[in-house]
C-alpha positions as CSV (number, residue, x, y, z in Angstrom):
1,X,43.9,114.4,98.1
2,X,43.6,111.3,95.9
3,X,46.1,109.1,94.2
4,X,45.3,107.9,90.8
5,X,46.6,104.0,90.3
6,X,48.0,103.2,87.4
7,X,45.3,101.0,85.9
8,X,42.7,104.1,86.5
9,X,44.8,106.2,84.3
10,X,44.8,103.7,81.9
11,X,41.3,103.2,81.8
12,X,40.3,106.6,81.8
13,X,42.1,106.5,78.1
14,X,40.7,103.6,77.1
15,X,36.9,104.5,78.3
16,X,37.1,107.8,77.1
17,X,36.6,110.1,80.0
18,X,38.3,113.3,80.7
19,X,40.0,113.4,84.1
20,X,38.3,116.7,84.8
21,X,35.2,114.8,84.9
22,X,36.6,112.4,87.6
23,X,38.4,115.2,89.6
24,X,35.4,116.8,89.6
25,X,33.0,114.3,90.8
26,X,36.3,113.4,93.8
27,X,36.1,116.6,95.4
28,X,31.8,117.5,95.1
29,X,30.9,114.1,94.4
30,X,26.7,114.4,94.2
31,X,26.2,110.7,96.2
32,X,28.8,108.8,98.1
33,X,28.2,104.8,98.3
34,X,30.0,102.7,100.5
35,X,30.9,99.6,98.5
36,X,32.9,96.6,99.6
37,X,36.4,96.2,102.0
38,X,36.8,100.2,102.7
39,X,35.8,100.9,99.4
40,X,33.9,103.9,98.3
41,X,32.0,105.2,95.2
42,X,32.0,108.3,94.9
43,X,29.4,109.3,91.8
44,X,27.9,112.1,89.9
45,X,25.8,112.6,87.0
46,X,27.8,113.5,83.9
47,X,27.2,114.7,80.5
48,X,29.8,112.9,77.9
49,X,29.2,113.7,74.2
50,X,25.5,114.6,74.3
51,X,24.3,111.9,76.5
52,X,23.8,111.4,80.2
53,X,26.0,108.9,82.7
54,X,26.1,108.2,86.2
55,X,30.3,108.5,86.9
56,X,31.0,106.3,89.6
57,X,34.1,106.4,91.0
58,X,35.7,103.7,93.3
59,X,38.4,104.9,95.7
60,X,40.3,103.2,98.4
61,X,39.6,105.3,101.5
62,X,41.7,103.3,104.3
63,X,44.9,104.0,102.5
64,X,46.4,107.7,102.7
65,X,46.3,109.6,100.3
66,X,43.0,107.8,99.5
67,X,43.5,105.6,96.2
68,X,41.3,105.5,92.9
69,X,41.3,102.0,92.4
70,X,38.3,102.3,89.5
71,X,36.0,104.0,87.4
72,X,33.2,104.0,84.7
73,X,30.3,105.4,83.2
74,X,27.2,103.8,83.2
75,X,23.9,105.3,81.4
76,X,21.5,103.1,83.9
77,X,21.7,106.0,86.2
78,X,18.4,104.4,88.0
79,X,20.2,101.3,89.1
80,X,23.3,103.1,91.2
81,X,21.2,106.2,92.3
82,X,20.1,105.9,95.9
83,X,17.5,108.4,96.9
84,X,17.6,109.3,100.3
């Protein structure tokens, strides 16, 4: 169960991504990253009009229900891909 804050949904407007595509990558996220302070990326690889992004996903994982503090599309998927 994730929350969604209130600048995420803004953001997802103003960046242009469906929430299906971030629902999606919350519950079978294809890498999870720990980040900073509790905080955890949870990404994907996306398709968004045509062209390929890595969705990354920041959530808040010490609070309950974990919180979606973030998130963006990025196309330099090499950079933020860790191969195990």
């Amino acid at each position: 169960m994730f929350q969604f804050s209130k600048h995420v949904l803004e953001e997802l407007e103003k960046r242009k991504i469906p929430q299906k595509l971030v629902e999606h990558t919350l519950n079978a996220p294809e890498q999870k990253v720990p980040e900073v302070d509790g905080i955890m990326c949870y990404q994907s690889r996306v398709e968004i009009s045509g062209k390929a992004y890595l969705l990354r996903v920041m959530v808040n994982e010490t609070m309950s229900p974990a919180v979606v503090v973030t998130m963006y599309r990025t196309s330099k998927i090499s950079k933020y891909w860790r191969t195990p």
